[in-house]
C-alpha positions as CSV (number, residue, x, y, z in Angstrom):
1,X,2.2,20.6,11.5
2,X,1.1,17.0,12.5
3,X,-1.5,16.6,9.7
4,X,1.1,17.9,7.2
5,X,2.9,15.0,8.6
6,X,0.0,12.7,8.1
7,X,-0.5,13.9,4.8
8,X,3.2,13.2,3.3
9,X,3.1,9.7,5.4
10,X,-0.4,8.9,3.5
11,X,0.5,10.1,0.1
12,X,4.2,8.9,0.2
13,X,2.0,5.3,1.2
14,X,-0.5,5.6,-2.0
15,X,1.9,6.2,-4.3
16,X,4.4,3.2,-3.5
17,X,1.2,1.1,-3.7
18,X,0.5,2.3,-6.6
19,X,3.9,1.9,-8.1
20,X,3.8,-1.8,-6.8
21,X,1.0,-2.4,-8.4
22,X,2.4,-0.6,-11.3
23,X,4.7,-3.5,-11.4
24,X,2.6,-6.0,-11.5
25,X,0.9,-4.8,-14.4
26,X,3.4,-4.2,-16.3
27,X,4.8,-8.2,-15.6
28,X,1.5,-9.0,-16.7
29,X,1.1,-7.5,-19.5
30,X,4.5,-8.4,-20.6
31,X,3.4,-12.5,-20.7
32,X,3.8,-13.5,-17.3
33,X,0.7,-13.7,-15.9
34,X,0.9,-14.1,-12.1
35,X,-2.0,-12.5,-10.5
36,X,-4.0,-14.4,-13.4
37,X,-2.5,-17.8,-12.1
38,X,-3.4,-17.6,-8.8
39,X,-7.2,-17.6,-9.6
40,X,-6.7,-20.5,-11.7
41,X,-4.2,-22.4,-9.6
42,X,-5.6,-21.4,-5.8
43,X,-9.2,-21.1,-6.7
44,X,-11.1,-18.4,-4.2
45,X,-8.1,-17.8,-2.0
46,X,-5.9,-16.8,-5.4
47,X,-8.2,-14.5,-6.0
48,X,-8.4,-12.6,-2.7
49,X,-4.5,-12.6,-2.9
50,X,-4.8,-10.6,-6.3
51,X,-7.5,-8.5,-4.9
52,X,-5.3,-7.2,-2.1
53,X,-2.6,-6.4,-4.6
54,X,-5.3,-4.2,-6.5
55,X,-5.7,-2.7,-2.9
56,X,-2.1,-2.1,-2.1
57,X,-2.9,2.0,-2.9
58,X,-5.0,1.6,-0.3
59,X,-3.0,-0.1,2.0
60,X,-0.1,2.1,1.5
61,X,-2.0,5.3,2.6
62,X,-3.1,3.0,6.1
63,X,0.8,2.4,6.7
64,X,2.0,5.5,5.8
65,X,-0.1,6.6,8.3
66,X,1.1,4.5,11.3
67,X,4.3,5.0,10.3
68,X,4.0,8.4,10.6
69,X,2.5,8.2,13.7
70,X,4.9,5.9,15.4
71,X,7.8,7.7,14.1
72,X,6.8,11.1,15.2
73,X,4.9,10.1,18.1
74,X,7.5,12.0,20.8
75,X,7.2,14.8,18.7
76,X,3.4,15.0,18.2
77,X,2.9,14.3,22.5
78,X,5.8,16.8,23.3
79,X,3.9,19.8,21.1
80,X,0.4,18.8,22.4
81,X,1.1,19.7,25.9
């Protein structure tokens, strides 16, 4: 049951990342170019910010994770033993 846990926590993570970054795609493409800015206007560090917006996916399956694991972690050590 834990890894089904895991597994909601994780995809329930990638897909508000995704949906975030959803958002910022659609505010670019709709002439408001934010994460294009920042390369211009910050130089290297702009772009790194807009690279870890193009990794929030990936982010969000890492903290659906530990939330997921703090949340249930009396359950998870109470079922272990």
């Amino acid at each position: 049951m834990k890894y089904i846990y895991y597994g909601f926590g994780g995809f329930i993570g990638f897909v508000c990342g995704v949906l975030i970054n959803l958002i910022f795609y659609g505010v670019e493409k709709s002439g408001h170019p934010i994460l294009t800015n920042l390369g211009r206007n910050y130089g290297l560090f702009g772009r790194y910010l807009a690279e870890l917006v193009n990794a929030l996916p990936i982010f969000g399956v890492a903290l659906g994770l530990i939330m997921v694991k703090i949340m249930f972690q009396k359950e998870f050590d109470s079922r272990d033993k």
